[in-house]
C-alpha positions in Angstrom: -10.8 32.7 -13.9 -6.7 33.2 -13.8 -5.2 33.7 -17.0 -2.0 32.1 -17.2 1.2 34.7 -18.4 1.5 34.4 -22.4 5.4 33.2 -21.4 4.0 30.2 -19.5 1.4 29.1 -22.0 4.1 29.2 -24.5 6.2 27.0 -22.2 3.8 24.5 -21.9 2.7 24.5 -25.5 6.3 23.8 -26.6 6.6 21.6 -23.4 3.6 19.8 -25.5 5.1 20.0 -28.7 8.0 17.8 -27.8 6.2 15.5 -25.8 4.3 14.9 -28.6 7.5 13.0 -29.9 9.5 15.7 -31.5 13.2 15.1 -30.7 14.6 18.6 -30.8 18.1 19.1 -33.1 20.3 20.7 -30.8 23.8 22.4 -31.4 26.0 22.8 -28.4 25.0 26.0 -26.6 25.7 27.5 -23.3 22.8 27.6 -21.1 21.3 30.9 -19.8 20.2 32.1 -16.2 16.3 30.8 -16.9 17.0 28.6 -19.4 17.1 24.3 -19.2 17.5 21.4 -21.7 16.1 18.6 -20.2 16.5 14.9 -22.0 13.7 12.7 -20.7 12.2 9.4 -21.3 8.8 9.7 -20.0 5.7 9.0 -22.2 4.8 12.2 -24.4 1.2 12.3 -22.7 3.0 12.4 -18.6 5.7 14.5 -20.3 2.9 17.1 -21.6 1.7 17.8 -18.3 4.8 17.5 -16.3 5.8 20.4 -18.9 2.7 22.0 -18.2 3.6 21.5 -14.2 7.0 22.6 -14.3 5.9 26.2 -16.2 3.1 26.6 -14.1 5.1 26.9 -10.4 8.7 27.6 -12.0 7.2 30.6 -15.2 11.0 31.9 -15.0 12.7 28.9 -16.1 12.3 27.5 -20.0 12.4 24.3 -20.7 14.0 23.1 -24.0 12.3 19.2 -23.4 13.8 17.0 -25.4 11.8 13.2 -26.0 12.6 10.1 -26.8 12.1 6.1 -25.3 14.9 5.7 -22.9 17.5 3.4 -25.5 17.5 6.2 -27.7 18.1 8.9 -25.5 20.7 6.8 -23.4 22.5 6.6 -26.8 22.3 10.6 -27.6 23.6 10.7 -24.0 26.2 8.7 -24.5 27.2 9.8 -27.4 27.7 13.4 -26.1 29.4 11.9 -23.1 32.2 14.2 -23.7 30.4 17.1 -24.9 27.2 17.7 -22.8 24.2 19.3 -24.5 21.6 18.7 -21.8 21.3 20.5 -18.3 19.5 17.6 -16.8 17.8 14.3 -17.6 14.5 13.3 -16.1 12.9 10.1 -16.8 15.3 7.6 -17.4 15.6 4.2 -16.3 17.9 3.2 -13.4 19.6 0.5 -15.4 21.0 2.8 -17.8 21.1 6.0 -14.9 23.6 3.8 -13.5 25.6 3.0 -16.8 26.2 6.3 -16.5 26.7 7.5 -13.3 30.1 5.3 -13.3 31.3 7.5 -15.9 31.0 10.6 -14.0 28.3 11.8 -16.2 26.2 13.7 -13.6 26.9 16.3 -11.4 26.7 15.2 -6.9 23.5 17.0 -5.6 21.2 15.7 -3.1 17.7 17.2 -3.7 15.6 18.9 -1.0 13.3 15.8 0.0 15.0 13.0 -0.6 14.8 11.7 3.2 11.2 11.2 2.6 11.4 8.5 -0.4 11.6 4.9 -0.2 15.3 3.8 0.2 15.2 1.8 -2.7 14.3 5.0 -4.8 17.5 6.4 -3.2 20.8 6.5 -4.5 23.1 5.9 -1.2 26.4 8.2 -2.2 26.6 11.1 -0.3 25.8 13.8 -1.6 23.1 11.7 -4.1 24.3 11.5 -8.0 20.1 10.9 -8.8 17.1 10.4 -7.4 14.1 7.9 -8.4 10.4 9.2 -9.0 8.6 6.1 -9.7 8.2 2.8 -10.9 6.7 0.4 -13.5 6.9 -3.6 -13.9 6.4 -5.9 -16.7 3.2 -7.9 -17.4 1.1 -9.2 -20.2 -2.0 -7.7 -22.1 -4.1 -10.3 -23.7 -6.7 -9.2 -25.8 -9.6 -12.1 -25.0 -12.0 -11.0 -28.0 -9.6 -12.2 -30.4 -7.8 -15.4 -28.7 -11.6 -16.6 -28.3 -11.5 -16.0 -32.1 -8.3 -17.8 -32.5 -9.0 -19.9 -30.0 -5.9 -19.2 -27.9 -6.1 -19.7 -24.2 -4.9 -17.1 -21.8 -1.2 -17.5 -21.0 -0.7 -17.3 -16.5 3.3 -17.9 -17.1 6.1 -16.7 -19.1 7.0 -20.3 -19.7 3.4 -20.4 -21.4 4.1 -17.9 -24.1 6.9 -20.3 -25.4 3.4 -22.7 -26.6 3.7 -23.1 -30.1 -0.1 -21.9 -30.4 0.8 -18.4 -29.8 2.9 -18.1 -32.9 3.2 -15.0 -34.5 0.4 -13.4 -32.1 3.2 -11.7 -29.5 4.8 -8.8 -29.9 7.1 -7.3 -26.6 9.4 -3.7 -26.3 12.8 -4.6 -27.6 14.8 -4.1 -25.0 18.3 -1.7 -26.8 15.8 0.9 -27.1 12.5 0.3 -24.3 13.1 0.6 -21.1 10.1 -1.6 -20.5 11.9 -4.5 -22.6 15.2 -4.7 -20.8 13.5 -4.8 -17.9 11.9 -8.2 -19.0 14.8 -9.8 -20.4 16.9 -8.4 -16.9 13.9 -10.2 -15.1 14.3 -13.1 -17.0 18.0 -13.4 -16.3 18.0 -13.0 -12.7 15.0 -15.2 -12.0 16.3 -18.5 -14.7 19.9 -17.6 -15.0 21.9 -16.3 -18.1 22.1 -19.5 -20.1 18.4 -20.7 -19.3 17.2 -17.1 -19.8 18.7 -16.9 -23.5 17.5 -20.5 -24.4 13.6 -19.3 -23.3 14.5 -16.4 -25.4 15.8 -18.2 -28.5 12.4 -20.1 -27.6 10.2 -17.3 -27.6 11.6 -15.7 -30.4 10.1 -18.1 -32.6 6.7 -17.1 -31.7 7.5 -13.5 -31.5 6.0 -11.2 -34.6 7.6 -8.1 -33.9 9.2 -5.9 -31.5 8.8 -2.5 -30.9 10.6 0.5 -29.5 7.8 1.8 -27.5 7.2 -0.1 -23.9 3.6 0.4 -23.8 3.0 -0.1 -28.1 2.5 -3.9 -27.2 -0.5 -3.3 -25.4 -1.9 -0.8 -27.2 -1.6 -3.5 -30.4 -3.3 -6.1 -28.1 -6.2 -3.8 -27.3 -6.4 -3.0 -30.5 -6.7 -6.2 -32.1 -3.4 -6.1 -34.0 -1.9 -8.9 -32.3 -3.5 -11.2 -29.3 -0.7 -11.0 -26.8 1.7 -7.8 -25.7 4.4 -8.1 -23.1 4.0 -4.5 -21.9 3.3 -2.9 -18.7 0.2 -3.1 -16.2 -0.6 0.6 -15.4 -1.0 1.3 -19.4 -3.2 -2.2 -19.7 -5.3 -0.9 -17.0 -6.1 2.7 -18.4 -7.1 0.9 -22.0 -9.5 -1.6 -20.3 -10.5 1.1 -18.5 -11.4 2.6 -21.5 -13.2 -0.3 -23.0 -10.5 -2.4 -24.9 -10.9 -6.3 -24.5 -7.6 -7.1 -22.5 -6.8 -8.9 -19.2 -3.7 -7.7 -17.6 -1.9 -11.3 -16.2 1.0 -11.0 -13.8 3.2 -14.0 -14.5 3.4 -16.6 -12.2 7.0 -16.5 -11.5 7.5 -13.2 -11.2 8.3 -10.3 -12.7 10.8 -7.2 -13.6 10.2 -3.9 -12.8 12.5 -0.1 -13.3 12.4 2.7 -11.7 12.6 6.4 -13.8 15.2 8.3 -12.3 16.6 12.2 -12.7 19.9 13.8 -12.5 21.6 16.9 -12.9 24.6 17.0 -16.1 27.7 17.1 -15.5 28.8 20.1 -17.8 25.9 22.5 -17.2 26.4 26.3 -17.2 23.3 26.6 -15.2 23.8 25.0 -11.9 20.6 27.0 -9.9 18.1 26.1 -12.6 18.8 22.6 -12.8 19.2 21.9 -9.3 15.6 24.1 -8.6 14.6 21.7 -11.6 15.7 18.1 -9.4 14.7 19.4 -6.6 10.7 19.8 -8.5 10.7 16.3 -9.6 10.3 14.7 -6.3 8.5 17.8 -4.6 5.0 17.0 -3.4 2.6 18.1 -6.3 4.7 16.3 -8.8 5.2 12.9 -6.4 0.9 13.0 -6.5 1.6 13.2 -10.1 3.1 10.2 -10.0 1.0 8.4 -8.4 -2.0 9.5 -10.8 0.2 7.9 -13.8 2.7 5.0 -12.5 2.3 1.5 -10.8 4.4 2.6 -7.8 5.7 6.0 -6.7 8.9 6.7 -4.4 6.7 7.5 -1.7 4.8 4.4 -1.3 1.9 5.8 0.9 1.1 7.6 -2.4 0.3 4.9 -4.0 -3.5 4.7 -5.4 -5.7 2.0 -6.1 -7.1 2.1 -9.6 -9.2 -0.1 -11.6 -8.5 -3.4 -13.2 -4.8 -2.9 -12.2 -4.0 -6.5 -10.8 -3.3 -6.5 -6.9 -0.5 -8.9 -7.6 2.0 -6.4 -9.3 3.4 -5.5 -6.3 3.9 -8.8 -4.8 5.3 -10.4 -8.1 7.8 -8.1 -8.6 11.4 -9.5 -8.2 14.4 -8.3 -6.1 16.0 -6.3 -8.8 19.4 -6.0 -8.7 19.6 -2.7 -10.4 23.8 -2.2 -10.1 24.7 -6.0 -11.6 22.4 -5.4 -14.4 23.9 -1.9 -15.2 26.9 -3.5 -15.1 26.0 -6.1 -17.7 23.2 -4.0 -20.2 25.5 -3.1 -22.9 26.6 -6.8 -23.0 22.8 -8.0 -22.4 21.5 -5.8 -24.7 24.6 -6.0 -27.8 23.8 -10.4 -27.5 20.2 -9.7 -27.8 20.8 -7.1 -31.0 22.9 -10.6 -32.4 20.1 -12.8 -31.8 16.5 -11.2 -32.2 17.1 -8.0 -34.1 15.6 -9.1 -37.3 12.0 -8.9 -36.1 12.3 -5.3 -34.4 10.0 -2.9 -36.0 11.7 0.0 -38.5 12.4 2.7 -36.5 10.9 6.0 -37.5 
């Protein structure tokens, strides 16, 4: 048996620790030689391991991780804008990767590998700004122990959620601080239009109970019993049914959204080498398998796995995002949804 060095362990145990949901308290440092504070917006359990990954084949680098669901962080980041106190961000969603990138936030680099992703995972200056690792899309967890109960049928539509039946049994990500949320409501808006889009959300609203800041919370509440219906994410309702919970995973008929989680190297960093070995890990081979062990689509699409109960139909019904015009318009999108829906959002912790 190898035994791991006692620096490693203790890089993937912290790596752990602030998966685990910890948001560090930093004050601005300069980096070292060996040293990286990474922002991401990855689930704490992927995080764990990627931590775990990244010590394992890189034991000279540290990694200060720093967690949180992708609004929040994007907020932290843009409140330091001016005053950078990460090395590198890994995780994020393009939407708000792209809100940033216009402000000259990260630093050019092209990553060894990049020729070998999907072009839409790609960023297409030259040299890159970021680089996309994988995908998610939207979908619906429906927990059918407890609609039988209610007697609630099974929804195969976003238009059927707006059924005054389901009334206080939905809950979905709220979309100024999940990822997973604005990239229902940016769905939503490309497929009906802005003013048709807001009236089915006014619409919705009223049978909404809460929203949460956590993309894949919804369907952990519908396989939990909590509430019947959770506008979440497919690869998450698939690993709880595969577990045993009571849900069906139902891909809208019209369509739906879908994000891709993106890296990028700070502009600002006093540790160029580091982070730039660190971009060039996140779409190296071992870690693209990763992927594809724990997302509905990876940027290399032949790595993509079959696993069970997750619907075949994600990756027809996903839409053709249009990831710029959407960065262009979140802060808008996402400031008239605050004005309209806030009031049923979940306290944050």
């Amino acid at each position: 048996m190898t035994t791991k060095p006692s620096s490693q362990i203790a890089s993937a145990f912290k790596a752990f620790c602030l998966a685990a949901g910890t948001l560090a308290v930093l004050q601005p440092t300069t980096a070292l030689a060996g040293e990286l504070t990474v922002y991401a917006a990855i689930d704490a359990d992927k995080l764990a391991t990627a931590g775990e990954m990244f010590a394992a084949t890189h034991p000279d680098i540290k990694i200060n991780w720093v967690r949180d669901s992708t609004g929040i962080i994007h907020a932290r980041m843009m409140a330091e804008k001016d005053n950078p106190r990460a090395d590198a961000v890994f995780g994020m969603a393009a939407t708000s990767m792209l809100t940033m990138d216009a402000l000259g936030m990260f630093v050019p680099y092209t990553p060894v590998g990049v020729e070998t992703l999907d072009p839409r995972y790609r960023d297409k200056q030259e040299p890159n700004h970021w680089v996309g690792l994988y995908g998610w899309a939207g979908a619906i967890c429906f927990n059918t122990i407890e609609a039988e109960k209610l007697g609630l049928p099974a929804p195969t539509s976003w238009a059927d959620l707006l059924d005054p039946v389901y009334k206080g049994h939905i809950t979905m990500p709220n979309p100024a601080s999940s990822g997973t949320g604005f990239l229902d409501v940016s769905a939503w808006i490309q497929m009906m239009g802005e003013d048709a889009a807001w009236d089915y959300m006014d619409k919705l609203h009223e049978n909404i109970a809460s929203y949460t800041h956590s993309g894949s919370k919804p369907c952990q509440q519908a396989a939990a019993g909590e509430y019947t219906v959770g506008v979440s994410w497919p690869y998450r309702g698939a690993l709880l049914k595969e577990k045993g919970a009571p849900i069906d995973i139902i891909v809208p008929s019209e369509g739906i959204g879908w994000e891709m989680q993106a890296a990028a190297i700070m502009t600002g960093t006093d540790n160029l080498d580091d982070a730039q070995t660190f971009l060039n890990w996140t779409i190296s081979d071992e870690v693209l398998e990763f992927y594809a062990d724990t997302a509905s689509v990876v940027a290399r699409p032949e790595l993509n796995k079959p696993r069970p109960f997750f619907p075949d139909a994600v990756l027809t019904a996903m839409i053709d995002n249009d990831f710029a015009a959407m960065a262009l318009k979140k802060d808008a999108i996402v400031a008239e949804w605050r004005s309209r829906y806030e009031a049923k959002s979940e306290p944050k912790k």
